[in-house]
C-alpha positions as CSV (number, residue, x, y, z in Angstrom):
1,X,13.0,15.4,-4.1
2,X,12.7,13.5,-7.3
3,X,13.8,14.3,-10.8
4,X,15.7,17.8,-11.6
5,X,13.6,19.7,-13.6
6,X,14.3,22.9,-15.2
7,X,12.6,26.0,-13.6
8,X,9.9,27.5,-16.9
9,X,6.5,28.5,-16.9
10,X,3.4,26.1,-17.6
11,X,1.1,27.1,-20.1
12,X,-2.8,25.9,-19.6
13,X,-2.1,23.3,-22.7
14,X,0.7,22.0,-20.8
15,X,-1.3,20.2,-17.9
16,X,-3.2,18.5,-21.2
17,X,-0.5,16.9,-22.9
18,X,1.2,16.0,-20.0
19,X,-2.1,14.0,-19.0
20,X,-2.1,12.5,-22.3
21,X,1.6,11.4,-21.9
22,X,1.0,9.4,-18.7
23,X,-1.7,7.7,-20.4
24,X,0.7,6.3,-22.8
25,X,3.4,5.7,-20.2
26,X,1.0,3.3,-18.3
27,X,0.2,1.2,-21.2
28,X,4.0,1.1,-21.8
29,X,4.3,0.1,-18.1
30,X,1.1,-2.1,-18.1
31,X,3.0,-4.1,-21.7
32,X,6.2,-3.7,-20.1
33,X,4.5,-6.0,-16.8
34,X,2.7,-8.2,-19.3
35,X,6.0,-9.1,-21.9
36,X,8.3,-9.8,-18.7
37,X,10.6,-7.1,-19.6
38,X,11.8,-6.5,-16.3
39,X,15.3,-7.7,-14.8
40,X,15.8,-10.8,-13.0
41,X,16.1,-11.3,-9.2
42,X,19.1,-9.8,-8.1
43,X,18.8,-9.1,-4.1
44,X,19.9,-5.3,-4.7
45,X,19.4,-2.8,-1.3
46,X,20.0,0.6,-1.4
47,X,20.4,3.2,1.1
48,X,20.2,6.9,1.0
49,X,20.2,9.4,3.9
50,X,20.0,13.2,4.3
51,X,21.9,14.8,6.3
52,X,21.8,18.1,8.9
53,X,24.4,21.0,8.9
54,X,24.6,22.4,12.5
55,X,27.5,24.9,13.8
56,X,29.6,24.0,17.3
57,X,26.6,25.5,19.3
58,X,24.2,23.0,17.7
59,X,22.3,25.9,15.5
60,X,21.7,25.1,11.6
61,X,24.2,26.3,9.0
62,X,22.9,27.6,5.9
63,X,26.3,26.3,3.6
64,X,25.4,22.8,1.8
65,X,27.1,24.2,-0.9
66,X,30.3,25.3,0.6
67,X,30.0,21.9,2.4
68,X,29.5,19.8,-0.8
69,X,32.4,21.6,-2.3
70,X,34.6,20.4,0.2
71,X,33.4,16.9,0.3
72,X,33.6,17.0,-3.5
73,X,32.3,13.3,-4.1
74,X,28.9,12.8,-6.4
75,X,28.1,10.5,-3.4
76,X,26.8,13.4,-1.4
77,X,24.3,15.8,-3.4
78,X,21.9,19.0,-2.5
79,X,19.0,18.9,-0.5
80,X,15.9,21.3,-0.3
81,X,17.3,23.8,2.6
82,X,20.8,25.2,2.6
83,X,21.2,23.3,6.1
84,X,20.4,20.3,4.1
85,X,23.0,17.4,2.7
86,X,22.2,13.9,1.0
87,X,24.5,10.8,1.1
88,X,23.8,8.0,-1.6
89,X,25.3,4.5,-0.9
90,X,25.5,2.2,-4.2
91,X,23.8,-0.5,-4.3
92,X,24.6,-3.9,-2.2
93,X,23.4,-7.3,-2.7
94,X,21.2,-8.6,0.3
95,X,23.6,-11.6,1.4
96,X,26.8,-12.3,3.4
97,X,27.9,-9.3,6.1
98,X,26.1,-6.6,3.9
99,X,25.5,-4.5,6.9
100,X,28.9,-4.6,8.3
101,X,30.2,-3.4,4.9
102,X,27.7,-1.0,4.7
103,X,28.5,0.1,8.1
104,X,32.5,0.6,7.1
105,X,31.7,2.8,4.0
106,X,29.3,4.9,6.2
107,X,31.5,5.3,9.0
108,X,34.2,6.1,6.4
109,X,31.7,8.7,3.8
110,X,30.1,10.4,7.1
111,X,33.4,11.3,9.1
112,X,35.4,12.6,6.2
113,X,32.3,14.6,5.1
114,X,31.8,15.7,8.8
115,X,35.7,16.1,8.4
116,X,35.5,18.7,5.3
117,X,32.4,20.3,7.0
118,X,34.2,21.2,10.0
119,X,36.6,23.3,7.7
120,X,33.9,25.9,7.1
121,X,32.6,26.2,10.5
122,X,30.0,23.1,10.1
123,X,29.1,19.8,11.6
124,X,27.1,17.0,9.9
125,X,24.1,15.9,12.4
126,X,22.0,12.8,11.7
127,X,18.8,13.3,12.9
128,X,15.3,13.1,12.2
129,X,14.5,17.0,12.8
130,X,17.3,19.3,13.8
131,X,16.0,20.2,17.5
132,X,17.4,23.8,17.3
133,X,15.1,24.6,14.2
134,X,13.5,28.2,14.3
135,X,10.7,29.0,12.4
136,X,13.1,32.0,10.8
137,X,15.3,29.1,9.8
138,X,12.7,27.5,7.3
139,X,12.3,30.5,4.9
140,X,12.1,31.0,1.2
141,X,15.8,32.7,1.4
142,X,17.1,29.1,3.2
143,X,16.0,26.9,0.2
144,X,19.0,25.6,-1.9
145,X,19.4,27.3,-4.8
146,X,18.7,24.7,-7.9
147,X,16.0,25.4,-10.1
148,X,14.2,22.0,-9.1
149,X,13.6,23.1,-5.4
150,X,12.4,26.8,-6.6
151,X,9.5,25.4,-9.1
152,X,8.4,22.3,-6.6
153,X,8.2,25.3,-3.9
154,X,6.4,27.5,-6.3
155,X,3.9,24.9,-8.2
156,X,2.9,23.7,-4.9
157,X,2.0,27.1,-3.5
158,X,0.4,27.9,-6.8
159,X,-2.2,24.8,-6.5
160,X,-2.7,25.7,-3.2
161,X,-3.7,28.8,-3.3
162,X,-2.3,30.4,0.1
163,X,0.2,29.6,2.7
164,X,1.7,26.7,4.3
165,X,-0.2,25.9,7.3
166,X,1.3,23.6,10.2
167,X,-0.9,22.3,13.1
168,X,0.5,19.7,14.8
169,X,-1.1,18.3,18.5
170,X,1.5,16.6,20.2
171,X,2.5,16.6,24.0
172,X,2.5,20.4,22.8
173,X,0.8,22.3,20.5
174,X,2.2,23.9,17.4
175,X,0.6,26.4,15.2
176,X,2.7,27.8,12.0
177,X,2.2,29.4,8.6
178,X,4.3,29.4,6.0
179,X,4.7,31.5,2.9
180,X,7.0,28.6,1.2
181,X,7.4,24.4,1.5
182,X,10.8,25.4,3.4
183,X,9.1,23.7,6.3
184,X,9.7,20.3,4.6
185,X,13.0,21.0,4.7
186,X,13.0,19.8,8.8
187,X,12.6,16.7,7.3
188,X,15.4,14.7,7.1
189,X,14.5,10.5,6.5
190,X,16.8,6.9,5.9
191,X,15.7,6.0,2.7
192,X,15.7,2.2,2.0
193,X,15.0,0.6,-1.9
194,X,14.9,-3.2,-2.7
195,X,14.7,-4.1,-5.8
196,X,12.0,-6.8,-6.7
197,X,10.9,-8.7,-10.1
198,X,7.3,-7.9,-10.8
199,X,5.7,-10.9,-9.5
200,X,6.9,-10.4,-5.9
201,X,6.2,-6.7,-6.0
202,X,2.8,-7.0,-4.6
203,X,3.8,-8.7,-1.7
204,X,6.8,-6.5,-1.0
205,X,4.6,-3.6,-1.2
206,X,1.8,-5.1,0.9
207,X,4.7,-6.2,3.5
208,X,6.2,-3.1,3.8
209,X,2.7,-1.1,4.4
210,X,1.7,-3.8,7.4
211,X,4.6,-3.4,9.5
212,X,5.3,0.9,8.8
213,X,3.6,1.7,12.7
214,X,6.1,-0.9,14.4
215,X,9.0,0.4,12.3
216,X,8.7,3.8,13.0
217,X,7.9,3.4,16.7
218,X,11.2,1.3,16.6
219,X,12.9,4.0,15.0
220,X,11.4,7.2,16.2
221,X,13.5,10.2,16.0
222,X,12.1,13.5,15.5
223,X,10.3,14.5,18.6
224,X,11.0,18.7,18.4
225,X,10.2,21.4,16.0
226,X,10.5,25.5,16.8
227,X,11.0,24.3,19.9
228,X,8.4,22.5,20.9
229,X,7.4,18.8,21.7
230,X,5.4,17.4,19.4
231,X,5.3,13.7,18.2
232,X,7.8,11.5,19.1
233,X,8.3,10.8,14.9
234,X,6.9,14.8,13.8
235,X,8.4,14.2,10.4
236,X,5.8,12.4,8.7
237,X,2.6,15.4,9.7
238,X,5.5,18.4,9.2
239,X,5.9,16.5,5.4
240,X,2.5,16.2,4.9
241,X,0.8,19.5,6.0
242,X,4.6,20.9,4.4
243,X,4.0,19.7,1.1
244,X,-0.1,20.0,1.1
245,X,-1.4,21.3,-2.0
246,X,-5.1,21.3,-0.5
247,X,-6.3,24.6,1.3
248,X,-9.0,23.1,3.8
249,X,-12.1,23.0,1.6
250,X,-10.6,19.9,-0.6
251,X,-9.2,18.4,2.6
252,X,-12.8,18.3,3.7
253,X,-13.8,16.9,0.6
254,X,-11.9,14.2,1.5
255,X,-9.4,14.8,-1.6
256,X,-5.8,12.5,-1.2
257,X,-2.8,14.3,0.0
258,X,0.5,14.6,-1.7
259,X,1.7,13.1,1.2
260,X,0.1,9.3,1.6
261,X,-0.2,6.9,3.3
262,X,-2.8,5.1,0.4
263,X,-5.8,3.0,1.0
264,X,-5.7,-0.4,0.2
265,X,-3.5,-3.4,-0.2
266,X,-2.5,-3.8,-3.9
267,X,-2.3,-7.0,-6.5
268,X,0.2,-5.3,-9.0
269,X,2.9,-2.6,-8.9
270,X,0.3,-1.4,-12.1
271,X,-2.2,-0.5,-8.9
272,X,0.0,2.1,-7.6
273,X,1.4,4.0,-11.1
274,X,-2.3,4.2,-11.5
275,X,-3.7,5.8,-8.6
276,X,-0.7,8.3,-8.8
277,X,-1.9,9.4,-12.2
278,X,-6.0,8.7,-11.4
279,X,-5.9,10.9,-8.0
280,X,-3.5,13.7,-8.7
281,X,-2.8,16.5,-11.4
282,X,0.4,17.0,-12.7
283,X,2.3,19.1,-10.4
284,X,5.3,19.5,-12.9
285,X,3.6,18.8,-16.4
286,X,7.1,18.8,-18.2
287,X,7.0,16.7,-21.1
288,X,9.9,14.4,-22.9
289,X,9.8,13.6,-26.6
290,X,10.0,10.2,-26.1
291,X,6.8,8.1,-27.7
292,X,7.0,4.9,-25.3
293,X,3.9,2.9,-27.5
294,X,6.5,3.6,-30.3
295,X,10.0,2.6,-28.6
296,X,8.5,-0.8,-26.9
297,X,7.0,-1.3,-30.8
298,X,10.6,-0.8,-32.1
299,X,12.1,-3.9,-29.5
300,X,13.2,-1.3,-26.8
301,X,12.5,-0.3,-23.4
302,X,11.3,3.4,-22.8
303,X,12.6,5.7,-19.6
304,X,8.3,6.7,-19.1
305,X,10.1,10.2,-17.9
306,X,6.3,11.5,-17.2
307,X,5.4,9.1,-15.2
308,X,8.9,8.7,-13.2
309,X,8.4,12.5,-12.3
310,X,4.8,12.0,-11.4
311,X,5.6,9.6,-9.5
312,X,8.5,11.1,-7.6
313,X,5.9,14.2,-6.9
314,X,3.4,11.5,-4.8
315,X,5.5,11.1,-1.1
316,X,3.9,7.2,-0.7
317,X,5.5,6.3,2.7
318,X,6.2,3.0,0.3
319,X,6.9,4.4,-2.9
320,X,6.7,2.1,-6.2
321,X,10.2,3.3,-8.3
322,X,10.1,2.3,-11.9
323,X,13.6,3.0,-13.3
324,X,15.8,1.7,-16.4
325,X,19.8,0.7,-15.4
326,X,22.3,-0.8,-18.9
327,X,18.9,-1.0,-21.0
328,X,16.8,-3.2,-18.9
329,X,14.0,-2.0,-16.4
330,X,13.5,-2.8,-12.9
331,X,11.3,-2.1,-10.2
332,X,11.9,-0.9,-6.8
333,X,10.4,-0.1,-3.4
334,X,11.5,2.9,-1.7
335,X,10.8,2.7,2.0
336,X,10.7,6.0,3.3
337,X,9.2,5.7,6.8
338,X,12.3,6.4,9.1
339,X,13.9,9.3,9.9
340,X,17.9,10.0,10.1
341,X,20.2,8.4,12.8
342,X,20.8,8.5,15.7
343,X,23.5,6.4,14.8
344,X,25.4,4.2,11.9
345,X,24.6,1.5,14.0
346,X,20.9,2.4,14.8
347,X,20.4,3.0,10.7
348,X,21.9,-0.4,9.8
349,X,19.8,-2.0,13.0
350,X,16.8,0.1,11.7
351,X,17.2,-1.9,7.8
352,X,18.2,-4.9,9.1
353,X,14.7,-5.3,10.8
354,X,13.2,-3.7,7.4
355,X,14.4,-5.8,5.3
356,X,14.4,-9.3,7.2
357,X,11.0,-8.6,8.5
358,X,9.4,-7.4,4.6
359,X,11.3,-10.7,3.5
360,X,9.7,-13.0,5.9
361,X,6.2,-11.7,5.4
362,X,6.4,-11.7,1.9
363,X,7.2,-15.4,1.9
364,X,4.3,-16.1,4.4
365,X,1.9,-18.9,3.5
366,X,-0.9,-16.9,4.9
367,X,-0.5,-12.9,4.3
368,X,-0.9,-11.0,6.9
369,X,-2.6,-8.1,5.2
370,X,-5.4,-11.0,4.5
371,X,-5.4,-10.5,8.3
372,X,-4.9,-7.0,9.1
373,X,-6.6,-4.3,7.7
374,X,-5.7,-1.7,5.8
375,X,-7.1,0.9,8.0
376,X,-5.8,-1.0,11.3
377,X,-2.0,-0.6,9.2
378,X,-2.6,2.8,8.4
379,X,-3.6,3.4,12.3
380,X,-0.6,2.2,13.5
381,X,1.1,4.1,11.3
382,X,0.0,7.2,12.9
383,X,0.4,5.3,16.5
384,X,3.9,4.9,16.4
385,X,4.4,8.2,14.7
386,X,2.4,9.8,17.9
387,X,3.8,7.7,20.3
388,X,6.8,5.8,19.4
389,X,8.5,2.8,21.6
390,X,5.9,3.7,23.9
391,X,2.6,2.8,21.5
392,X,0.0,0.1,20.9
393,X,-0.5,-1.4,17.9
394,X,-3.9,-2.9,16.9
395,X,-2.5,-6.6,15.5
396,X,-4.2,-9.8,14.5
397,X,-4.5,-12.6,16.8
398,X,-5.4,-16.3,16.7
399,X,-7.2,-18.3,14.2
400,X,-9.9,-16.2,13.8
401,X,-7.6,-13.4,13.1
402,X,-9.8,-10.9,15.3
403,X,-7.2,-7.6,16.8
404,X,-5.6,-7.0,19.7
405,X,-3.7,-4.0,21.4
406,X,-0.5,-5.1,22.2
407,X,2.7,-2.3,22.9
408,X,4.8,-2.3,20.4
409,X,7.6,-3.0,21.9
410,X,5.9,-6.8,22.9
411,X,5.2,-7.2,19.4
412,X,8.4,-6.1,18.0
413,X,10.2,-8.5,20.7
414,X,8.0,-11.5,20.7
415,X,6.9,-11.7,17.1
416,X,8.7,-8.9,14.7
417,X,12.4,-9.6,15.7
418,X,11.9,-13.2,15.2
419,X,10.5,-12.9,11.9
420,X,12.9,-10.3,10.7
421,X,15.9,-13.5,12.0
422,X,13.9,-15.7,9.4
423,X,13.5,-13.2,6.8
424,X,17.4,-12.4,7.3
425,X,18.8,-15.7,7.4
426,X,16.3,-16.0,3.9
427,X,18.3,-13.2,2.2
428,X,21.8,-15.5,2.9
429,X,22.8,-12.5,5.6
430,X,25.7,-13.7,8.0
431,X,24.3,-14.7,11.3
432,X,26.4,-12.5,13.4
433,X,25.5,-9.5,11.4
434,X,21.9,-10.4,11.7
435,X,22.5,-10.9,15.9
436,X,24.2,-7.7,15.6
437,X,21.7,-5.6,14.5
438,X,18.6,-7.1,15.3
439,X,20.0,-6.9,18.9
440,X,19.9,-3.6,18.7
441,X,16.0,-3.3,17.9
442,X,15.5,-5.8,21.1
443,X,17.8,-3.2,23.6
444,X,15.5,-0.6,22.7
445,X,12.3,-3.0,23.0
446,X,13.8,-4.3,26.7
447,X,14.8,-0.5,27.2
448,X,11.7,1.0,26.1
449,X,14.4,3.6,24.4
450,X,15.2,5.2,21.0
451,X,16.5,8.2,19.8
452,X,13.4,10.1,19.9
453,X,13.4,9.1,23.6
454,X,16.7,10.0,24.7
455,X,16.2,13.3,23.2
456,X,13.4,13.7,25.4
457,X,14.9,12.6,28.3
458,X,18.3,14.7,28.0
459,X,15.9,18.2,27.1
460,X,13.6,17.9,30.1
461,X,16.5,17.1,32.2
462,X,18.5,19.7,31.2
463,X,15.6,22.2,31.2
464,X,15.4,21.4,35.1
465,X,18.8,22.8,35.5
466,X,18.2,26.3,34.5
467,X,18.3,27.4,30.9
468,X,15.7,28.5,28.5
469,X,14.6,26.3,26.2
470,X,16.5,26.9,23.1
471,X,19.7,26.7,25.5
472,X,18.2,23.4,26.5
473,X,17.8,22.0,23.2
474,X,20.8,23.4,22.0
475,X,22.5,21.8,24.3
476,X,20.7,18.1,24.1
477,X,21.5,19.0,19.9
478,X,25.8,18.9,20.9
479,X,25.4,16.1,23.1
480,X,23.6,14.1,20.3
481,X,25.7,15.0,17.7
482,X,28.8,13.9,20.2
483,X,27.2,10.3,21.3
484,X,26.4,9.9,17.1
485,X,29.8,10.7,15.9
486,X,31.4,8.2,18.9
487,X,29.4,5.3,16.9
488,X,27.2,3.7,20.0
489,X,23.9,2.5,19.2
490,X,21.4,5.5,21.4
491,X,20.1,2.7,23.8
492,X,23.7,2.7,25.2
493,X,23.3,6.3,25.7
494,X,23.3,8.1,28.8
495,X,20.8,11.1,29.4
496,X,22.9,14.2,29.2
């Protein structure tokens, strides 16, 4: 939820320094780009994931901090609901059998933290949206209590203006208001950063936006909420109508969203720093005493604190991370597109695609976003969000580059997965952990499955035998968390 902040009031003044302060930050940034500042190529992936805590029956548990106690490692760190966990992995170079490594400390981290859990009555689930959600469950009261999550939930309300509205139209319909952000708190993602030197950033960036409606539809896990059946990936609509500081006469406007997707392809990480500061007022105008102009004048390298927290207030699907690590800066994208689980294997399948298939496009002779709109990207976006395996993307074909529909799972299988082998076999990744994990994106192409579909599958099946419907997902919820914990990937899943 970005930087931790210290709960205080905001005097009027307050918005106007703050302004002035990003200013200077992005020149710092802009001479930062232009002296070559930044650190060299190093292949560094990172991975973060939050976490649900659900009892033995399935239903959320309101203890992260009796849970986080007991797993006592800095690894594993507060989230924005009391039902919510986060587990940080260190940083791996993108080469060898990185995701069989990273599939042992994940294994290892997740079952003695589900280990310590189940010691006060709790159970770690990895999924998108916890099925068994209640509308009671995503109250003010239910927020963790650090002063961060207390002023996001309050400045957001207060630029608002009135409640939280929800209205989602999926293969139900869901209608909700909200007195807090505690909705956002359903909202549970995989988290994937690469770092990349500043001339590549660009086409990392660019990459990462084209293919975002074939990775979630891949990848799609979060088709419940209160109940109900929404889209097969909900998350991204609940966390952007969640964290929406626009009451419906600046939606019509056509003012941006917290939440974004963007609006164009970009020619310099610069492009992104300053839209953030150009399209949105300071939602936590805290200023640092830091003088950036005067540090980089001096020989060093400033942290640009108000524009780090700006930044971390903007939820780009593809977020630009400026950050400083023994002295030197870096940049970094933050893929935030995919939700939680099912599985360690289904996570590691889900960044082995990411990252082989962002390397292979950023390499390309011939860009594809020269060939695929922006709009078309930002379509299928909301396509496989809506829809997930089961969608159609709008993708460029032949030499004159004109679109066609084709299902995702075509396009994954006969043109994706190949270039994700290529992008793979580019980073210096073992072959057999690349067959590994790319296999599993193809099962669930052949299968037409994911998690989002078995979940499906195993509710309306169960609902057919009898119980209501918070029985039914309750129950679905303990068979999911029992096929995650036993470590198959979901397309070897049976419906319960």
């Amino acid at each position: 939820m970005g930087e931790k902040v210290v709960a205080s009031g905001f005097e009027p003044a307050d918005r106007g320094r703050y302004r002035h302060k990003l200013q200077q930050c992005l020149l710092g940034l802009e001479r930062l780009l232009e002296g070559q500042r930044f650190d060299r190529p190093r292949n560094l992936m990172g991975l973060e994931i939050e976490l649900n805590l659900a009892d033995s029956t399935g239903l959320p548990r309101m203890m992260n901090e009796e849970v986080l106690e007991r797993i006592a490692s800095r690894d594993f760190q507060t989230e924005l609901a009391q039902f919510n966990i986060e587990v940080n992995i260190a940083p791996h170079r993108l080469s060898g059998p990185v995701f069989d490594r990273l599939a042992e400390e994940l294994r290892t981290g997740l079952s003695y933290a589900d280990r310590m859990a189940a010691d006060v009555g709790a159970r770690i689930v990895m999924v998108g949206i916890l099925p068994t959600l209640r509308a009671d469950d995503l109250v003010t009261a239910n927020l963790s209590r650090a002063d961060r999550f207390t002023l996001l939930n309050d400045r957001i309300l207060a630029m608002r203006g009135e409640d939280i509205t929800l209205d989602i139209d999926g293969v139900e319909h869901l209608e909700h208001a909200s007195q807090s952000i505690a909705p956002e708190a359903a909202c549970t993602s995989t988290q994937m950063h690469l770092q990349v030197t500043p001339g590549r950033f660009a086409a990392v960036w660019n990459a990462a936006q084209a293919v975002c409606g074939p990775q979630v539809a891949a990848g799609a896990n979060s088709p419940f909420l209160f109940g109900r059946e929404l889209w097969r990936e909900t998350r991204p609509l609940l966390f952007q109508q969640s964290t929406d500081t626009r009451p419906q006469e600046l939606r019509a406007q056509g003012v941006r969203p917290l939440t974004w997707f963007g609006e164009r392809w970009i020619e310099s990480p610069l492009d992104l720093f300053a839209e953030n500061v150009r399209y949105f007022p300071a939602l936590l105008p805290i200023c640092d005493d830091e003088d950036p102009l005067s540090v980089l004048d001096e020989g060093g390298v400033p942290q640009l604190r108000e524009l780090t927290l700006h930044n971390g207030t903007i939820y780009r699907w593809n977020r630009p991370v400026y950050a400083v690590v023994d002295g030197v800066p870096h940049l970094r994208v933050e893929n935030r597109v995919l939700p939680a689980g099912p599985t360690v294997a289904d996570v590691l399948a889900n960044a082995a695609f990411y990252y082989g298939l962002v390397r292979a496009l950023a390499d390309a002779p011939r860009p594809l976003w020269q060939r695929l709109p922006f709009g078309a990207a930002a379509a299928n976006f909301d396509a496989g969000c809506r829809d997930g395996i089961r969608a159609v993307m709008h993708w460029p074909r032949g030499r004159g580059g004109g679109l066609a529909e084709i299902p995702a799972a075509e396009l994954i299988r006969d043109e994706l997965l190949p270039l994700a082998a290529a992008g793979l076999d580019a980073w210096g990744i073992e072959p057999a952990d690349r067959d590994r994990y790319l296999g599993i994106i193809e099962q669930r192409c052949r299968l037409r499955t994911n998690g989002a579909e078995w979940q499906c599958e195993s509710f309306h099946r169960l609902l057919e035998r009898g119980p209501d419907r918070m029985a039914a997902l309750a129950g679905m919820t303990r068979r999911y968390r029992e096929n995650s914990a036993e470590g198959r990937p979901v397309h070897e899943w049976a419906a319960v």
